[in-house]
C-alpha positions as CSV (number, residue, x, y, z in Angstrom):
1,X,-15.6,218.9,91.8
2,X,-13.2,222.1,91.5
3,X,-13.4,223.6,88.1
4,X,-9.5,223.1,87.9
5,X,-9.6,219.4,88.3
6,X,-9.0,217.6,84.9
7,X,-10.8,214.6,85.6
8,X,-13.8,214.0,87.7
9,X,-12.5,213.1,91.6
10,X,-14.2,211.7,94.4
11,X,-13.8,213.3,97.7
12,X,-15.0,211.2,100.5
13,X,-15.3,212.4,104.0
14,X,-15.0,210.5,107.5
15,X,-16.4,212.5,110.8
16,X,-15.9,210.7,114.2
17,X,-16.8,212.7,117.1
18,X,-13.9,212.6,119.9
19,X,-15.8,214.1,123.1
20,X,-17.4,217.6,122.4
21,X,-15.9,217.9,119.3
22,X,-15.6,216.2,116.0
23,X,-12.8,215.3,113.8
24,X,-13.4,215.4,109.6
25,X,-11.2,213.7,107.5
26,X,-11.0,214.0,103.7
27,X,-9.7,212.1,100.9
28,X,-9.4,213.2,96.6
29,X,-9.2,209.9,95.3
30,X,-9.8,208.2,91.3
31,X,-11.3,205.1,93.1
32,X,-14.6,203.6,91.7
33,X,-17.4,204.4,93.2
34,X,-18.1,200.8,93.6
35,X,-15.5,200.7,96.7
36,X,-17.5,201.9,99.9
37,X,-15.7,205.0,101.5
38,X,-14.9,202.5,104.9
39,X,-12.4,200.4,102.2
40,X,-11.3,203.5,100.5
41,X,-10.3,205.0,104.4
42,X,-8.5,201.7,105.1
43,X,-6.8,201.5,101.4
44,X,-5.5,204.6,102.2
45,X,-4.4,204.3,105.7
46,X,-2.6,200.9,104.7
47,X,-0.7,203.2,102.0
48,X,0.4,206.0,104.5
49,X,1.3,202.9,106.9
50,X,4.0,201.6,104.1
51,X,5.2,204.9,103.7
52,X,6.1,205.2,107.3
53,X,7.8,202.0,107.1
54,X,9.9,203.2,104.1
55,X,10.5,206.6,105.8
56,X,11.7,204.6,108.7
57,X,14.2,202.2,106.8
58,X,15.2,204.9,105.3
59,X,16.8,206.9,108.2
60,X,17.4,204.3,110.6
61,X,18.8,202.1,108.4
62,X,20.5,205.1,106.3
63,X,19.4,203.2,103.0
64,X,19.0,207.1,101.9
65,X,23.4,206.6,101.4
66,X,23.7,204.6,98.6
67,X,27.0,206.2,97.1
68,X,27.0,204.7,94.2
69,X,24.7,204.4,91.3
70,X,25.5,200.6,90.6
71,X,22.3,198.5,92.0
72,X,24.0,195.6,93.2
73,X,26.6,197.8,94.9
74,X,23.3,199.4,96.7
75,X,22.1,196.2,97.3
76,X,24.8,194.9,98.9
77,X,25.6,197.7,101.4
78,X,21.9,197.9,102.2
79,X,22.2,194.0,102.9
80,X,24.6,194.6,105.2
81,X,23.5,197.1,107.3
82,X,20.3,195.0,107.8
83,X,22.3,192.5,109.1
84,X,24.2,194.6,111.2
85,X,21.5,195.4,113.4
């Protein structure tokens, strides 16, 4: 653990070796210990996944615009926008 981390952390580490080399991947996480590091790779990944989705709607949908700072006004251009494509 880093002495400037607050709270304990658990870092858990992934190698996969791709040819002559290997590949390490690390994640910080407040996860139980009770989770096995394969569920907390795959919790993560499913999270980064969504992200990409929202990123994605987000720009491509310009859902980034909303003008105003009424919801339902949001809501509604949003709305039709997704219809429009």
């Amino acid at each position: 653990q880093a002495k400037s981390w607050k709270k304990p952390q658990r870092v858990v580490i992934k190698s996969t070796r791709d040819g002559l080399l290997f590949r390490h991947e690390f994640v910080t996480t407040n996860l139980s210990t009770v989770i096995r590091n394969d569920q907390v790779f795959k919790t993560y990944q499913n999270r980064g996944t969504m992200e990409n989705f929202i990123k994605e709607i987000k720009s491509g949908f310009y859902f980034d615009k909303t003008d105003s700072s009424a919801f339902l006004t949001n809501a509604i251009r949003m709305t039709i926008s997704g219809i429009a494509y």
